[in-house]
LUMMITI-665106 format. One record per residue (C-alpha): x, y, z. Coordinates in steps of 0.5 Angstrom, whole numbers, plus 500, padded with zeros to 3 digits. Layout:
# residues N
XYZ ...
This chain:
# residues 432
309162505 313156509 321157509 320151504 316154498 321161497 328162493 329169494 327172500 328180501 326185507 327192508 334192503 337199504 343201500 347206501 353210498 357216500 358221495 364226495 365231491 373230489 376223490 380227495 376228499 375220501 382220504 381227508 374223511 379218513 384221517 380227519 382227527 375230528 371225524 369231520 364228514 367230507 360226504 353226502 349219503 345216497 340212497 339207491 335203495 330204502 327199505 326194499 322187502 319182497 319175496 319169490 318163490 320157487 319156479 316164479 319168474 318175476 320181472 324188475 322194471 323202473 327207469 335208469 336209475 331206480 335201483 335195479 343194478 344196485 338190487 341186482 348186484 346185492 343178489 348175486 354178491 358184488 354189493 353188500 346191503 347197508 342194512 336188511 337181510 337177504 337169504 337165497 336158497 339155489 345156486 344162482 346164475 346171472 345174465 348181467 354184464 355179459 362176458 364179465 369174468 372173460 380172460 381176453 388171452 384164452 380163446 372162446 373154447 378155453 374160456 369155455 372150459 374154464 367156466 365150465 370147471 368153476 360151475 363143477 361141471 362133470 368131465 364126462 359131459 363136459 364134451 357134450 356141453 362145450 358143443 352145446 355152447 359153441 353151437 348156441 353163441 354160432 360164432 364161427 372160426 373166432 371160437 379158437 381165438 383169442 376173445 380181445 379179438 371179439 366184438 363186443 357183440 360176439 362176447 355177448 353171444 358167448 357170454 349168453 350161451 355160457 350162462 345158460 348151457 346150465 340150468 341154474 336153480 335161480 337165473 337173474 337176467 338183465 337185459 341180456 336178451 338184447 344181444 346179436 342180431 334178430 335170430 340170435 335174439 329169436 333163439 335167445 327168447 326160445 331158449 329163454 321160454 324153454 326155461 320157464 316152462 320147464 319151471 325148473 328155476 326161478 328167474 329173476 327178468 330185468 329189462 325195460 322191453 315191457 313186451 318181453 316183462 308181459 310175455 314172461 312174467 307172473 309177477 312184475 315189481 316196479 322200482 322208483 327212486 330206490 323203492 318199490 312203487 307198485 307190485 302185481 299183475 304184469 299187464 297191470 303194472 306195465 300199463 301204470 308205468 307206460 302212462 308214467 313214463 310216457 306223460 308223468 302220470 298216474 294210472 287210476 283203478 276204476 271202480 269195480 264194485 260201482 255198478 254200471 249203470 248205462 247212460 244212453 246219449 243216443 238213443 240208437 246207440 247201445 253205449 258200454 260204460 268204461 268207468 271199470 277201465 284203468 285209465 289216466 290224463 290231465 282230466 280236461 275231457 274224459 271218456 265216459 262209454 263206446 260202442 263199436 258196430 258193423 257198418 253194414 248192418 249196424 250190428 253191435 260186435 265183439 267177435 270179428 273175422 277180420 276185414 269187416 268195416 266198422 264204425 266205432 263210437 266214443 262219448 266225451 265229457 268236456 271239463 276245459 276247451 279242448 282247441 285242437 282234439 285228438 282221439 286214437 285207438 290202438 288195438 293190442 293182443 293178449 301179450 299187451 303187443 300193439 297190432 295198430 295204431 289210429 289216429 286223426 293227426 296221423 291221417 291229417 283229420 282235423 276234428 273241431 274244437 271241443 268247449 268247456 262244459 259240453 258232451 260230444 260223440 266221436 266216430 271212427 270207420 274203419 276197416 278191421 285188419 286180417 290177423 290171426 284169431 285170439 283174444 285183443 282189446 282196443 284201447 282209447 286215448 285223446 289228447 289236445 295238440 298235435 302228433 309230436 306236441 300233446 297233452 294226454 286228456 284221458 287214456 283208457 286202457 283196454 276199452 274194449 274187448 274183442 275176439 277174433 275167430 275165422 276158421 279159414 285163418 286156421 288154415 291160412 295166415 295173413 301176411 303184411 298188416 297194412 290199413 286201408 287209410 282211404 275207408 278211415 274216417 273221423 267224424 265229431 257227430 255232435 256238440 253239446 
């Protein structure tokens, strides 16, 4: 990448702190004549290296804790790296803690204007602005108050219009557009697509709503424990750090360069193999293909108009007894957004006990639910316990591919997504 191309470039970031047991003991640290060490040293991060380039927008995930306020506030200047170096070319403008830098004796406008002289805003469209920004945080009368008068939600909303009334050259947000109520939050995700798409900054997108991560980002980083664990496509490294975060566990690749070989259980049956799937679980069964039909005319679908019943069909290979099985499908459009969730324990089905050493066929009907045409995926989990205590057997993501497309849904737009539980059905077809 040429010097040119980039905005931020990061390399071998580390950061450490001192911890002291009692505050005391800092200053006995200092004045000890033996240089006697009275701290154990933290590493919020080790050796972090990354690069972004001009117009990307690249999201930072990882639990609370695993670097990214430290990474954050390196950035924008609070902190100082302990070693690596950082070079930045724009001017950077970051949604961290909103409403930080506020005086609480000026009043909304005031505080507005004062801002607004530090950023080197021209007089002649500092009027124009101003309005802007009142109109944006929509706060009412409080704008000619006093802000140690404001909720915490209404200096949030300021703070947000402020930091944005300025297209920065680099925006580095935090989580910031969880703030005020739904509309506000609507209007703060419009204001921020508008920004991307405009590719006249690169953003910076910290946030633990892995939609939002989706929605906005090309690229996503994940930090664990003060290092980057992965880094690449985002729908990818969502789905490692959802089955992370959710079970402890590792996604797994599937191979693509194994050729797909087709292993019919059931002759009747055309099975697609799922081996290329990403894919986790403890392994004591895994699913090895599906195949997902009308139930009317037992044809083989993968476009849909929407209200047509179903049977799915699951292959399962049982490595340890599996005593009390569950098996699930969510259907997820192209955002990685869940659209629906079945189940068997949520509809009280109880499927068999599944023994060691054996090949089963799980069936689900069910009836396809109107939604609006696009491309969705199906994804597949089973698990061995129940609703609130289980253990994830084999989660495959994106199982299978549909598409739906309904010319009269152009023209009309469903509205309440309910299923229909009493054409839902779970049947184990076969014991090995």
């Amino acid at each position: 990448m040429k010097d040119n191309d980039f905005s931020i470039q990061v390399k071998n970031i580390t950061k450490v702190y001192k911890l002291y047991k009692e505050p005391i003991d800092r200053l006995k640290e200092a004045l000890n004549p033996f240089g006697k060490i009275y701290h154990k040293n933290f590493k919020a991060l080790e050796n972090i290296t990354f690069d972004i380039k001009k117009g990307e927008v690249v999201g930072i995930i990882g639990k609370n804790g695993a670097g990214k306020s430290t990474l954050l506030k390196i950035l924008t200047g609070v902190l100082t790296q302990t070693e690596g170096s950082i070079n930045v070319k724009g001017k950077i403008s970051a949604l961290l803690e909103l409403g930080a830098g506020f005086n609480p004796e000026l009043t909304g406008i005031e505080n507005i204007k004062f801002h607004a002289n530090i950023n080197g805003l021209e007089q002649s469209s500092l009027d124009e602005k101003i309005q802007e920004i009142i109109d944006f945080a929509d706060i009412g009368d409080f704008i000619y108050q006093p802000l140690k008068m404001y909720s915490s939600g209404m200096k949030s909303r300021l703070g947000f219009a402020l930091a944005i009334s300025i297209v920065p050259e680099i925006l580095i947000v935090d989580e910031a557009l969880s703030v005020g109520d739904i509309r506000f939050k609507q209007k703060s995700m419009r204001k921020m697509k508008e920004l991307i798409e405009g590719d006249e900054c690169t953003v910076l997108f910290v946030s633990h709503d892995m939609g939002a991560v989706k929605n906005f980002c090309s690229r996503v980083i994940w930090l664990d424990k003060g290092t980057i664990k992965a880094e690449g496509d985002p729908e990818d490294i969502v789905n490692q750090y959802g089955a992370y975060m959710a079970y402890g566990l590792e996604t797994k690749r599937g191979d693509t360069k194994k050729p797909v070989k087709k292993q019919l259980f059931n002759d009747d049956i055309e099975w697609d193999d799922v081996s290329k799937c990403d894919s986790f679980g403890e392994g004591g069964a895994k699913i090895t293909h599906t195949a997902l039909y009308k139930t009317d005319s037992n044809e083989k679908v993968t476009i849909l108009d929407g209200g047509e019943k179903l049977r799915f069909f699951i292959k399962i290979d049982v490595k340890e007894d599996i005593y009390s099985p569950g098996i699930g499908l969510q259907l997820k459009d192209k955002l990685g957004n869940i659209i629906f969730t079945l189940n068997n324990y949520v509809y009280d089905i109880k499927l068999d006990m599944l023994s060691k050493d054996t090949q089963h066929i799980i069936q689900i009907d069910f009836v396809f639910p109107n939604i609006k045409n696009g491309d969705y995926t199906l994804t597949i989990a089973l698990s061995d316990g129940t609703q609130d205590n289980h253990i994830q057997q084999h989660w495959v993501h994106d199982a299978v591919v549909l598409k739906v497309f309904n010319y009269k849904e152009i023209y009309k737009r469903s509205g309440l997504l309910i299923l229909d539980q009493d054409n839902i059905n779970i049947d184990l077809l076969s014991k090995g």
